[in-house]
C-alpha positions as CSV (number, residue, x, y, z in Angstrom):
1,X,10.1,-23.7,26.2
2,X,8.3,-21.6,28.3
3,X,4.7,-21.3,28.4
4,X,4.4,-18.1,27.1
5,X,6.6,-18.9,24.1
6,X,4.2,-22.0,23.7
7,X,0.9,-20.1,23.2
8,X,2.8,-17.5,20.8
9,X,3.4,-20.6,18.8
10,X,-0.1,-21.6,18.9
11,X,-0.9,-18.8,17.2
12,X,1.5,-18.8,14.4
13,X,0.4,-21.6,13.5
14,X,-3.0,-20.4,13.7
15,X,-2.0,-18.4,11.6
16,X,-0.1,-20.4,8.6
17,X,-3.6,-21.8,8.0
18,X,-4.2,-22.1,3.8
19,X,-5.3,-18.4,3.1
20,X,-6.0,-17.0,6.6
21,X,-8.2,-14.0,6.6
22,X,-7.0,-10.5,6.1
23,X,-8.3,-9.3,8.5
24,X,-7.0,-11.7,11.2
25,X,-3.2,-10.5,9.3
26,X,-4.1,-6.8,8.9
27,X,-6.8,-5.5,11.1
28,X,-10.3,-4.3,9.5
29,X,-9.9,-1.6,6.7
30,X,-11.9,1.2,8.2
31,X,-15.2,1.6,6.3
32,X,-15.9,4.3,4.1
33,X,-16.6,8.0,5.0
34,X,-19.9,9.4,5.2
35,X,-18.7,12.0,3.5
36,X,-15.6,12.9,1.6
37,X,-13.9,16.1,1.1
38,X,-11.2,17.5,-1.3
39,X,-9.6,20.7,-0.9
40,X,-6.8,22.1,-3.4
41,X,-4.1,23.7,-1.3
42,X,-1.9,24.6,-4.2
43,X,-1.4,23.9,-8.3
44,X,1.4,25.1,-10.3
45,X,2.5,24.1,-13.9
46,X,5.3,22.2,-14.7
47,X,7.5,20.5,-17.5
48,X,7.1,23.9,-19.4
49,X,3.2,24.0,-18.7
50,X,3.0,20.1,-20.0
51,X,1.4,19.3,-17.0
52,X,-0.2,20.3,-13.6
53,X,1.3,19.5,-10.2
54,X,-1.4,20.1,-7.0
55,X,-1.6,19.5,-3.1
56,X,-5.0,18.3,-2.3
57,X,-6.2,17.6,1.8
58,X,-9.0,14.9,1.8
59,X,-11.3,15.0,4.7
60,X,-13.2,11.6,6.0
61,X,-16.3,13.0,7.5
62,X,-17.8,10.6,10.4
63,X,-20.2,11.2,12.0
64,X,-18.7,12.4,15.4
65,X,-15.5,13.7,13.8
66,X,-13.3,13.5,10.8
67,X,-9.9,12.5,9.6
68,X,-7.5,14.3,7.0
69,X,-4.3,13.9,5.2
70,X,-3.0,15.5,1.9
71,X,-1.5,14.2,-0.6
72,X,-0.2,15.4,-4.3
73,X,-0.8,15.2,-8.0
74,X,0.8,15.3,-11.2
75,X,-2.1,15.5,-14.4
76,X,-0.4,15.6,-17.7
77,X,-2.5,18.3,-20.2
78,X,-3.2,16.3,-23.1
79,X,-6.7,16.9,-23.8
80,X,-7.8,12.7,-23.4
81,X,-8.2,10.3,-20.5
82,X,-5.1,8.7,-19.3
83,X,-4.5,5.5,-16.5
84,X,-3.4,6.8,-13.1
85,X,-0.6,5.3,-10.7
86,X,-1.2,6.3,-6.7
87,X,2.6,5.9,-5.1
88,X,2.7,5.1,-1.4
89,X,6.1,6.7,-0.2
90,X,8.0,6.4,3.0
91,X,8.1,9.9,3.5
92,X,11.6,9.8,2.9
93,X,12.3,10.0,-0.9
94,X,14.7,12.7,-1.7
95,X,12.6,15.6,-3.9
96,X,14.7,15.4,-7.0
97,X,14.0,12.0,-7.4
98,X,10.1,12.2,-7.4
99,X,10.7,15.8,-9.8
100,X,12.3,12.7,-11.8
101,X,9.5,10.7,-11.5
102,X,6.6,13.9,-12.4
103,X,8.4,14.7,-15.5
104,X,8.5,10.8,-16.6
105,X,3.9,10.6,-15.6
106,X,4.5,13.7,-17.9
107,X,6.3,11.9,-20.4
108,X,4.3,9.0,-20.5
109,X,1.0,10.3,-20.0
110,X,-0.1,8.9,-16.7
111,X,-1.6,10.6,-13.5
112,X,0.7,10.7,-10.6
113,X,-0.7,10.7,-7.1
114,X,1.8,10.4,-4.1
115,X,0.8,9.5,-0.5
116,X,3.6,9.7,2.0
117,X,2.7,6.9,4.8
118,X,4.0,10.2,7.5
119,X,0.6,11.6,6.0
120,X,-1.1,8.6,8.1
121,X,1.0,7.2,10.7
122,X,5.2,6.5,10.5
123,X,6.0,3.6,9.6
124,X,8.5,3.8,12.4
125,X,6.9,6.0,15.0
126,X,3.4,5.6,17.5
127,X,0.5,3.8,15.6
128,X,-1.6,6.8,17.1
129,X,-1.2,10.3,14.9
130,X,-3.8,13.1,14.3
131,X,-4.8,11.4,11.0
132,X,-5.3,7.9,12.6
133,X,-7.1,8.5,15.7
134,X,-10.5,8.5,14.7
135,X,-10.4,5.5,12.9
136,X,-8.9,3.8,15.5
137,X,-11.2,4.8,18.2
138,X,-9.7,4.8,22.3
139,X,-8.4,1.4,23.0
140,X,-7.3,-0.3,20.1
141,X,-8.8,-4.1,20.0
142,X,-8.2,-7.2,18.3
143,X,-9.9,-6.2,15.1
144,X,-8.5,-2.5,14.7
145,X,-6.4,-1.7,11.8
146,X,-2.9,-1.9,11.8
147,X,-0.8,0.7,10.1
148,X,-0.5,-1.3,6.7
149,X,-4.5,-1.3,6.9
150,X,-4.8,2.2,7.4
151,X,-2.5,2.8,4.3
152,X,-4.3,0.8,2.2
153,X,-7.7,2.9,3.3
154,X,-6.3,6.4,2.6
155,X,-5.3,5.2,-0.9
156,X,-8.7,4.1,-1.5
157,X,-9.8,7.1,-0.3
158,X,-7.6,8.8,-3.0
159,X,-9.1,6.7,-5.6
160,X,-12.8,8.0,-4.7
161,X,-11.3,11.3,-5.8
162,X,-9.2,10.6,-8.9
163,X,-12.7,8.6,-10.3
164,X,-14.3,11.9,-9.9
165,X,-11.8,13.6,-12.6
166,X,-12.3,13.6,-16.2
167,X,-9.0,12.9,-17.3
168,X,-8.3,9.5,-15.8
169,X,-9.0,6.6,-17.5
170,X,-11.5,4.0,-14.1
171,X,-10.5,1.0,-15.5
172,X,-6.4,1.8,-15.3
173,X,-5.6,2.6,-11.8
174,X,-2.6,1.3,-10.0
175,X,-0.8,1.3,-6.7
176,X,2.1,1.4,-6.1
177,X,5.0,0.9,-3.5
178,X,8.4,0.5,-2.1
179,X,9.4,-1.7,1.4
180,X,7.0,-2.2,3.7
181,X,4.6,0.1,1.7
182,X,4.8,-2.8,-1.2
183,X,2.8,-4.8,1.0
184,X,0.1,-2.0,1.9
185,X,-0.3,-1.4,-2.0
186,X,-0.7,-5.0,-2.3
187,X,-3.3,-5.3,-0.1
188,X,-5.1,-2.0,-1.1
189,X,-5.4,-3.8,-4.4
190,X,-6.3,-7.0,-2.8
191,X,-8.9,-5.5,-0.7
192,X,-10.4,-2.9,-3.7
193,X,-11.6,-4.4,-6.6
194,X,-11.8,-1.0,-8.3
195,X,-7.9,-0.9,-8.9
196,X,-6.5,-2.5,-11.4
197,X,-3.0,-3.7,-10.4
198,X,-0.3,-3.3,-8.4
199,X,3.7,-2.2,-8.5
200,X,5.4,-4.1,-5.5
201,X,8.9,-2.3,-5.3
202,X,12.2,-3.7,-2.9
203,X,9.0,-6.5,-2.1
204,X,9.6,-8.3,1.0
205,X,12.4,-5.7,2.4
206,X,12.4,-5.6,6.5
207,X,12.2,-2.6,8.2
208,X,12.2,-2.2,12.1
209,X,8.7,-0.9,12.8
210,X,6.1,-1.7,14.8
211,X,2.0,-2.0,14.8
212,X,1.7,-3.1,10.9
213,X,-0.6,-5.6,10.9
214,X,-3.2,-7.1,13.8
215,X,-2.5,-7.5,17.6
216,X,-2.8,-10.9,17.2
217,X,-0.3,-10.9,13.9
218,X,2.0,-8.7,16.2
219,X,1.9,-11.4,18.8
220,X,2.5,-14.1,16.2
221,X,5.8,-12.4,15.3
222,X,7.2,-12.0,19.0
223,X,8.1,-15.5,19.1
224,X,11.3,-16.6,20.8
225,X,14.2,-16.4,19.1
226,X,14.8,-20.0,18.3
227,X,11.6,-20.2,16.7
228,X,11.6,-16.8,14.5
229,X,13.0,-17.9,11.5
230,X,10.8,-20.7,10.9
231,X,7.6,-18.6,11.7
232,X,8.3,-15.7,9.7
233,X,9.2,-17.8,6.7
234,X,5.6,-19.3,7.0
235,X,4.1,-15.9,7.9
236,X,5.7,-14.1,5.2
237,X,4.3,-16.6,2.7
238,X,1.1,-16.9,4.3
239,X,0.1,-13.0,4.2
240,X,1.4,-12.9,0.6
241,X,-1.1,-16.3,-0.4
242,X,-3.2,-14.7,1.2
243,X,-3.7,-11.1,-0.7
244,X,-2.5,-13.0,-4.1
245,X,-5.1,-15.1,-3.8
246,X,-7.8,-11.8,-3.6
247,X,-6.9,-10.6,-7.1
248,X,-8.4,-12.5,-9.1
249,X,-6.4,-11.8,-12.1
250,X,-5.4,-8.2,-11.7
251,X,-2.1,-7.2,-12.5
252,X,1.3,-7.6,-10.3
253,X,4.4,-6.2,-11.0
254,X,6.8,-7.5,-8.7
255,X,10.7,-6.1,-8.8
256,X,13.4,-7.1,-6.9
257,X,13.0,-8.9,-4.0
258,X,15.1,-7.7,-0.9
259,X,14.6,-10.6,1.7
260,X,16.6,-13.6,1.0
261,X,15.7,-15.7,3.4
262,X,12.0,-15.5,2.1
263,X,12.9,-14.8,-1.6
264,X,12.4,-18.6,-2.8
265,X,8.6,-18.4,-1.2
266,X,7.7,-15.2,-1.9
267,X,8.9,-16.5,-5.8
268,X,6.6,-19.6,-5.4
269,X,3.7,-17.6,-4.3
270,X,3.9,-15.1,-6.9
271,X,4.5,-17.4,-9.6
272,X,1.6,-19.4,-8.4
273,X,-0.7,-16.5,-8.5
274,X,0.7,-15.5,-11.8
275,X,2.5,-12.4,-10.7
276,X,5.3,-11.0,-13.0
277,X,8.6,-11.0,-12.2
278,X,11.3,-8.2,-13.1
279,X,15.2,-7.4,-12.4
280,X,15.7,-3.8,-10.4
281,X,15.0,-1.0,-12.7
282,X,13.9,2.8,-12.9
283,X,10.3,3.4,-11.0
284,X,9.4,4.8,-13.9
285,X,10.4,2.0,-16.9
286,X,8.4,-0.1,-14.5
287,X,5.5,2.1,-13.7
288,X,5.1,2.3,-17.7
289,X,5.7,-1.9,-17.4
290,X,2.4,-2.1,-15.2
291,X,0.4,-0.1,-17.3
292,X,1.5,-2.3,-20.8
293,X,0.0,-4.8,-18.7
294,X,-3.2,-2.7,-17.4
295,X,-4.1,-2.1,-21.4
C-alpha cells in the first residue's frame, strides 16, 4: 500500500465516525442572503385555468455581489391554503413528464416548485457556474460547499419565498428528489427545520460526477481500488446516519433503492431513523403519499 493510499484511508475512517458532521461530509451551507429578491418572468394558466404555472428568478443579494437562478411554479386556484412540494430535478426530465406531474399538484391540490440542479451547478460539469461563484468565493477551501450543499441552499432559498405566499400552507412543505438530488433534498431537510419532510426518489443511485460533497469527502472517496468497496459501504451509510439522525421526526419517504451493494445499509439506517419504505411508483402517488404523512 502506498503511502498515499494509506493517508486516504486515514481519513475514511475519519470519516465513518458515529454521526460525523455535515459539514465535514457536505461543505458549509452558505448563509443566508442579506437580501432576497423574486422576480416573475412569466405566468400562464393551465389545466383549463385550474391553476397557475410561473418562472420566477431569485436574487441572493451580498453585500459585494449577488447570485441568481430561476426556477418554476405550479399554484392550484382553489381559494384555501394548500402544502407545497419543491422538486430538485436533474435538468434532464423530459417536459411531458413534469406537464404530467403540474396537472397531478393540480389534481391534488398541492404547490409545485421545480429547481433544475443546471440552475446551480451540473451535476456532471465544473463545480464553478455563474450561479455558484459567489458563494464559493476564489479558491475553494476545505469548508466550501460542495454541489449537494449548494442545492440544498437554493431550495431553502425557495422556501423563503413560497412562506411569503398566501396560499401555502408553512407547516407542509416538502422536498423532493431523484439520484443524486435525493441526497441534496435530504440534507436540505436535514439542515432546515422549517421543511417538513422529504421524498428520496431512485435513493442511493450512482452517478459519475464530481465535487458533491467536501474536499476532504472527495479525498475520502479516491481511495485505491482494493479498498473502494469497503469505504463507500461505510461512507454511504455514514452520510445517510448522519442527515437521518438531524430530523428529528420529520417525515421520509424513501422509494426504491437503486444501489445494491449499499441497499441492506441504507435499509438499516432508514428503518432505524424511522423512515418509510415504498415499492417504485408514480412521482405523483408518492408525492400525495408524503403529504398523508405531513397532515
Amino acid at each position: 500500500m502506498t503511502k498515499n493510499s494509506i493517508e486516504k484511508s486515514k481519513t475514511a475512517a475519519r470519516l465513518c465516525e458515529p454521526l460525523p458532521s455535515a459539514t465535514r461530509i457536505y461543505g458549509q451551507i452558505p448563509r443566508r442572503p442579506d437580501h432576497l429578491y423574486v422576480k416573475t418572468l412569466s405566468e400562464v394558466d393551465i389545466d383549463e385555468g385550474a391553476a397557475i404555472f410561473t418562472e420566477h428568478e431569485i436574487s441572493c443579494e451580498y453585500a459585494l455581489d449577488s447570485s441568481t437562478f430561476t426556477f418554476r411554479a405550479t399554484l392550484p386556484f382553489n381559494g384555501a391554503s394548500y402544502p407545497a412540494v419543491i422538486y430538485v430535478s436533474m435538468g434532464e426530465e423530459k417536459e411531458e413528464g413534469l406537464n404530467l406531474l403540474r396537472l397531478e399538484a393540480c389534481r391534488d391540490q398541492f404547490a409545485l416548485f421545480e429547481l433544475s440542479a443546471n440552475e446551480i451547478a451540473s451535476p456532471y460539469g465544473n463545480l464553478r457556474t455563474k450561479a455558484s461563484e459567489i458563494l464559493l468565493g476564489k479558491r475553494r477551501g476545505p469548508s466550501s460547499p460542495g454541489k449537494l450543499a449548494l442545492y440544498a441552499y437554493s431550495v431553502s432559498r425557495i422556501l423563503d419565498y413560497v412562506l411569503t405566499l398566501d396560499q401555502t400552507h408553512g407547516k407542509r412543505i416538502a422536498v423532493a428528489g431523484s439520484g443524486p438530488l435525493a441526497e441534496a433534498a435530504l440534507l436540505a431537510v436535514a439542515t432546515d427545520e422549517r421543511f417538513s419532510g422529504a421524498l428520496l426518489l431512485n435513493f442511493g443511485k450512482a452517478v459519475p460526477a464530481s465535487d458533491l460533497f467536501s474536499i476532504e469527502y472527495e479525498r475520502a472517496l479516491r481511495v485505491s481500488s482494493e479498498q473502494k468497496a469497503a469505504v463507500e459501504d461505510e461512507l454511504i451509510e455514514a452520510r445517510i446516519f448522519a442527515l437521518l439522525s438531524l430530523l428529528d421526526g420529520r417525515a421520509a419517504l424513501v422509494c426504491d433503492l437503486e444501489n445494491d451493494s449499499h441497499r441492506g445499509k441504507l435499509k438499516s439506517a432508514l428503518v432505524t431513523h424511522s423512515a418509510l419504505l415504498t415499492e417504485k411508483g408514480e412521482a405523483s402517488s408518492l408525492i400525495e403519499e408524503l403529504l398523508r404523512q405531513l397532515n
